[in-house]
Structure formats: structure tokens, C-alpha cells
N, C-alpha and C positions, 0 to 999 in steps of 0.2 A: 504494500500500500504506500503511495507517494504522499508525505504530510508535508511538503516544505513547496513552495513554490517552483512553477517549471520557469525555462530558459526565459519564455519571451511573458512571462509574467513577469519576471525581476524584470527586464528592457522595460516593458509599459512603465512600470512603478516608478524608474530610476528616470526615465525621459521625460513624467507626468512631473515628477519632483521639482528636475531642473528646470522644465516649461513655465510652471507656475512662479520657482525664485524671479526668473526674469522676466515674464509678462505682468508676474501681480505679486509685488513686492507688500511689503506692508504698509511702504507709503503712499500705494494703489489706493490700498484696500480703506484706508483712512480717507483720501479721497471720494473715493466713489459710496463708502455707507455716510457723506457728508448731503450725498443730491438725493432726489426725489423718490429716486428708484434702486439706487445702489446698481442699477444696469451701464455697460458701456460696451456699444458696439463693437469698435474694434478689438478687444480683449474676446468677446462674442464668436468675430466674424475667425479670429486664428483659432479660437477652441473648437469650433467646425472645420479649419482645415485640420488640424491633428485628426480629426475622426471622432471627439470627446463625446459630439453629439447625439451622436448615431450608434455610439458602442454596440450598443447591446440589441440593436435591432437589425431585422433581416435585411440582405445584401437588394431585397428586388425593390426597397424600398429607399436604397441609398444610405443603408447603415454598415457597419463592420461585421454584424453579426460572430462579436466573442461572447462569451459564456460572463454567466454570473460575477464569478469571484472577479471577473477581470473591471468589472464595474467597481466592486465592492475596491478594489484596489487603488482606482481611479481617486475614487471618494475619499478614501482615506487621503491621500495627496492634497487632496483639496482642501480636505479638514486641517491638514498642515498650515498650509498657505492663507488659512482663514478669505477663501475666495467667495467675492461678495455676488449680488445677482443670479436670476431665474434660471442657474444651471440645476440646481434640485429639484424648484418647480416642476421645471420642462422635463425634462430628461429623465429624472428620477421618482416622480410621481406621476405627470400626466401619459411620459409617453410607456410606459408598461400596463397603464388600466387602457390606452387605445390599441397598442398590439395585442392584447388580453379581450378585447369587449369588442374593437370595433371590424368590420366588413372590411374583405380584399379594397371595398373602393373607399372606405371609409380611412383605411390606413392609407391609401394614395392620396388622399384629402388633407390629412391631418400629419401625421406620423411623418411622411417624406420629407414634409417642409421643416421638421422641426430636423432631422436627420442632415437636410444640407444646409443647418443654420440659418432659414432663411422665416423662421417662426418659433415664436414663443410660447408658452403655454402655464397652467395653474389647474389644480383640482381643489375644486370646494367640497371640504367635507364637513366643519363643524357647522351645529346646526345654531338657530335663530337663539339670542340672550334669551337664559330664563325659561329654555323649553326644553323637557323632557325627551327622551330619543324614543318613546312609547308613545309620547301623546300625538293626539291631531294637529296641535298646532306646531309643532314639530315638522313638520311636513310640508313640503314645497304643493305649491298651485299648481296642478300641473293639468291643461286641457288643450286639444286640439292644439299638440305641439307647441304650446305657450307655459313659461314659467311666469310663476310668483311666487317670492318668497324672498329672505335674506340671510345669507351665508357669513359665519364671524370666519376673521381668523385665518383668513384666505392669502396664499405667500405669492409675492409678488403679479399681486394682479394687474396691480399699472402697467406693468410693462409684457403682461400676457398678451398676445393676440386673438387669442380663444382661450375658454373657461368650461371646465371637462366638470360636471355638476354630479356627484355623487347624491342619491334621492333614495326614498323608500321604494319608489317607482322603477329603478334601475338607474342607468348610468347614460347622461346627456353632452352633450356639446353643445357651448352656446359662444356667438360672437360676443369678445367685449365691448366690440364699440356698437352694437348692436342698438334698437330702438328700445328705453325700459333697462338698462344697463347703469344702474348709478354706482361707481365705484369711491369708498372715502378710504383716507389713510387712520389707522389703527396704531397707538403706542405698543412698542413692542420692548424688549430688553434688547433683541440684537438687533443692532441699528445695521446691522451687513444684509438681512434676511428681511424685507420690508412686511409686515404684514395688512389685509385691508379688509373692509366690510365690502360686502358687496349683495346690493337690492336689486332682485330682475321684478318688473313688472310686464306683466305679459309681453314676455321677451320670446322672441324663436329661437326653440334649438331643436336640435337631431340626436334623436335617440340611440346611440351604439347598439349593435346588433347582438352581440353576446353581452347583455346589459348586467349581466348577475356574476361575471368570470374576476369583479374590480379589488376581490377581497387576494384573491394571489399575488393580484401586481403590488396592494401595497405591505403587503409581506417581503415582497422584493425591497419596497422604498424603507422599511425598517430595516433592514440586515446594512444597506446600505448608507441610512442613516445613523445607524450605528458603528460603522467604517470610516465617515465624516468624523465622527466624535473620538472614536482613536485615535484618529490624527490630530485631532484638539489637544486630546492630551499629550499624546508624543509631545508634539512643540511645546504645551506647558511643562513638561516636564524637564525638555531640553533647556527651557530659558531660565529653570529654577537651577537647576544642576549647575551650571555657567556660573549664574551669579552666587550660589555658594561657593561656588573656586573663586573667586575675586575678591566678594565680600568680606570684610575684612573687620574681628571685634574680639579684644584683645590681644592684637597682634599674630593675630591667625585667622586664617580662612575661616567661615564658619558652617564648613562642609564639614571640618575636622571634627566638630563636635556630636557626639553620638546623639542627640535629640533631632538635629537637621539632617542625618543621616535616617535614623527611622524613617520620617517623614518621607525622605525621596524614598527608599526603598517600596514604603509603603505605596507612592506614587506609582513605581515602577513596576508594582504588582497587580496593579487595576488597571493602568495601561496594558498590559500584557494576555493577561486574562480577559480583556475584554475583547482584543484584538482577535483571539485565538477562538472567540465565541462569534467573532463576526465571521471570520473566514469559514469557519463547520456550517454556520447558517448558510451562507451565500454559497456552499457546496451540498448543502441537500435541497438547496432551493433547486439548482439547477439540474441536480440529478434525482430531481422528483422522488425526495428519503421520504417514506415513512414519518419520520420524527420531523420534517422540513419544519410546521406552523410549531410545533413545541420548540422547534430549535430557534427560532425565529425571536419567538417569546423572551426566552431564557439570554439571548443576547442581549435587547432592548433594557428588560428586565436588569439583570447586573450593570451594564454600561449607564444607566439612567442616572443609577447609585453612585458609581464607579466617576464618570466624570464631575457630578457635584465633588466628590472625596479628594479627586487630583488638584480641582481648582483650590480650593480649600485650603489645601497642605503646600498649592505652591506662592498662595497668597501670604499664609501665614509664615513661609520662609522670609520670602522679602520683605516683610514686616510691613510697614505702613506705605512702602514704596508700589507694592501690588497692583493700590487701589488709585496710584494716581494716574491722571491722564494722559501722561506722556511714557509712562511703561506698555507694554501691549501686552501684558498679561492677562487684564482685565476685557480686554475686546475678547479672549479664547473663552473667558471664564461668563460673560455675558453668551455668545454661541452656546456654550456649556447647559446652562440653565433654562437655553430657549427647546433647545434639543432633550433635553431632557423630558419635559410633555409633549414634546408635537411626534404622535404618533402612538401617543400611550405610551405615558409615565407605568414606576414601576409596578405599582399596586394594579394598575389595569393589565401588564402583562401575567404576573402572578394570578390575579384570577383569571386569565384567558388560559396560560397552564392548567391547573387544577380542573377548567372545564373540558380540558383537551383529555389530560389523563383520565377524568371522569367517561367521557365519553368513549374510549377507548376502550376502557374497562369494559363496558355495557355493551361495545359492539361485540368483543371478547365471548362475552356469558352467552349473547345471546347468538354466536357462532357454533361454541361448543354444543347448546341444547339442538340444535337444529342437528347437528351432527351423531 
């Protein structure tokens, strides 16, 4: 069994690395989560030429067509580089519930263009402030191909060009700039990852064809938001580790000291462990495990925990320096915090576990009796 990375997995990893040091530096990224959208084209237009876009979709549609973990790889890179704008949105949430939900013509509609960078994309999934995910008012309008309804919490909708509507009803596509389209901007903690409200009033959209298939893709977008978050930490931990070697109090480093030493080690064990739960995810995703949605779970689940604990310990190294605005520790540890609910925080994976194992059990019993 191969558990270490192949050839032209380390290449992607290593070339994603050095793409991102020199296109999206950190005083990019300070830049660009300063405007409206945290978007900028040209950084846009070259991560469509590397292929970044299209990774993970089929070749007939203009994508690269590699495998899972090679995404999940990507992402981590990314999470490194703390890279701002709609490359999550698009790539890593909408366009897997369209490859997943939508028709041969539906994906030449949507999916290609997001594949040669020449579209952007958002899925709304939390529901209306103050409404229950059981109740009626919960629930989007939805008649004779017309939405109503209002979506919280929606990433990078400004700068989407279409808006993939996850409903009780199944799963839609609607234009943003569409008629009934009102988009507002939303306080968020990561100011790199824009979040917005967004009200359709009997707005048109199109129904995707396999409207029920949207719960696998974003099984994908966890494992692989969970790979983003690795790399969060990676770099928080590399920028703590550094400034314990320089840091200097009582005439000595204050790595030297065995309490700032716990702390990174302890860093360097939730980095690790989390990484190691992303990569097992993002390889039973793609080879369709048995255990894929539990594995899934169980990565979200520790890393949720796991990146609050790195920020934590590497704020609390730097002492008071952590939290000011001219360190960047604090822009990985805000990411940190945002990522840690979008997608279901940890209590919501633990109990999605427990129903998974429950259910498993019960298909189990009621195999044996039939037998």
C-alpha cells in the first residue's frame, strides 16, 4: 500500500507553493482583502493558466481531470499563502455540486467556463436568520422556475457570476445579476473570504438535473477545506517556530525554554494529524471507501478543534505581538476561526459520525436477518 505521496503529486505541491510565494505574497493578500471583493483578475486569469481551475474536472469540459487528493493538495498550498478570493467558492464548492447535479449540457453551461477561468461562481446554502432547517419558513419560494427567498452567509457572491442555490427543493442555478437579485455585504472575521446576504425575488433559475447528488460534492469541499486549514497552520506554525529562534528574553532565544517548546510541539501535532486526516479523506472520497462520509466527518471534526489550538498557542508564543496588525499571524488565525464553522463546526460533525455509525449498525442487523 503506497501512504506517502506519488512523483507528480510532490511537482503539483512544490510548483503550487512557489506559484502562490510569487503571485500572492502576503502583501497581495493585505491588498486585495482591503477592496470590495478580495477578487483580482489577473492573479485569477494565471491560476486558470496553471490548470488550478479546472483541476479536478473532466478533460471534455476543459478541466485537468486529476483525482481528489490532488485538489486537496492544491488547497493546502493555498491555505499556506493565505490566498484571498472566489477560488473556494468556485472551484471548490460550486463546481463539484455542478459536475455532481448538473446535465452533459448543463456542465457545458456552467462548469467549462469556470474551468477556462472565464467565470465565477458561489453556492448558497445557509438558510434565512432565525429559521429552523425543518420549518416552512425555512424554505425558499420556489414556483414556475422563480425563486424567493434569502440566503445568509453566502462566500463571495459579489464577485460570482452565477449563484448554485442549494433548497429543500433540490439544487438551482440562478444569474447574479439576474432580475430580483439583491446582493448586500455581511461582517465576516476573514476579511480575505468576503461573505454576503443575498434576497432572490422571483428570480429565474434552472434546476440541475441530478438535483439530490449536492451532498457528495460538498463532502469533497470539506476534506478540502480542511486541507486549506493545514496549511493555515503549517504557516502559523512556521512563523511561530522562527520567531522563537530570534526572540530573545533573558539573553536567550525563547524556543530554548521548555514551556515555548511544549506549545510548538503541541502545534506541530494538530498540524500533523490533521493533515494526515485530510489526505485519508480526500482518498476514500475518490476511491469511493466505504468509510468516505465518516472519514470526511472525523477530519472537519479534529481540524475544526485543531486549528483554533495552533492559533492559540502560536499567538500566545508571540505574546502580545500576535494580535497586532502588522504581524500576519492574526490574518491565518482570523481564516482559522472563519473555517472552522463554514461547513460544520465540530459538534455538527460528531453528531453527523454517531449518525453515520448508527446507521450502519442498523443496515448491518438488518443484512444479517435477511440472511
Amino acid at each position: 500500500m503506497q501512504f506517502g505521496l506519488t512523483e507528480s503529486q510532490k511537482i503539483l505541491k512544490d510548483n503550487a507553493r512557489k506559484f502562490f510565494a510569487a503571485e500572492c505574497p502576503i502583501t497581495e493578500v493585505r491588498r486585495l482583502m482591503e477592496t470590495d471583493t478580495a477578487y483580482d483578475a489577473t492573479l485569477w486569469r494565471k491560476m486558470a493558466e496553471q490548470g488550478f481551475t479546472g483541476i479536478i474536472f473532466p478533460e471534455e469540459f476543459g478541466g485537468l481531470g486529476l483525482g481528489k487528493v490532488e485538489l486537496v493538495l492544491l488547497m493546502e498550498e493555498m491555505g499556506y499563502a493565505l490566498v484571498p478570493g472566489p477560488f473556494f467558492s468556485t472551484v471548490v464548492l460550486a463546481g463539484p455540486v455542478l459536475d455532481a447535479c448538473g446535465s452533459a449540457e448543463q456542465k457545458k453551461k456552467y462548469l467549462e467556463p469556470i474551468c477556462n477561468g472565464q467565470a465565477r461562481a458561489t453556492v448558497a446554502l445557509t438558510l434565512d436568520a432565525g429559521a429552523r432547517p425543518d420549518s416552512d419558513d425555512a424554505r425558499m419560494t420556489i414556483a414556475n422556475g422563480k425563486l424567493t427567498g434569502r440566503k445568509l452567509f453566502v462566500p463571495d457572491a459579489a464577485s460570482a457570476d452565477f449563484i448554485v442555490l442549494i433548497t429543500s427543493s433540490g439544487a438551482f442555478v440562478a444569474d447574479s445579476k439576474a432580475a430580483g437579485v439583491k446582493i448586500a455585504p455581511m461582517h465576516g472575521m476573514d476579511r480575505t473570504r468576503k461573505l454576503y446576504s443575498v434576497e432572490f425575488n422571483n428570480t429565474s433559475a434552472e434546476k440541475l438535473a441530478n438535483a439530490t447528488k449536492w451532498v457528495q460534492a460538498l463532502d469533497l469541499a470539506a476534506a478540502a477545506l480542511v486541507a486549506e486549514m493545514v496549511g493555515g497552520m503549517q504557516r502559523t506554525l512556521d512563523i511561530t517556530v522562527q520567531y522563537a529562534k530570534t526572540r530573545k528574553q533573558f539573553g536567550k532565544p525563547i524556543g530554548s525554554f521548555q514551556a515555548v517548546q511544549h506549545q510548538c510541539a503541541e502545534m506541530y501535532l494538530q498540524t500533523e494529524s490533521s493533515r494526515s486526516a485530510a489526505y485519508y479523506a480526500a482518498w476514500a472520497l475518490h476511491e469511493n471507501a466505504p468509510d468516505a462520509a465518516v472519514a470526511v466527518s472525523i477530519a472537519k471534526m479534529y481540524a475544526s478543534d485543531a486549528c483554533r489550538g495552533v492559533g492559540n498557542h502560536g499567538i500566545q508564543v508571540h505574546g502580545g505581538m500576535g494580535f497586532t496588525w502588522e504581524n500576519d499571524l492574526h490574518l491565518y488565525y482570523r481564516r482559522a476561526k472563519a473555517s472552522e464553522t463554514m461547513l460544520g463546526d465540530a459538534t455538527h460533525h460528531r453528531e453527523r459520525i454517531a449518525r453515520l455509525v448508527i446507521d450502519a449498525g442498523t443496515a448491518s442487523v438488518q443484512t444479517a436477518k435477511s440472511a
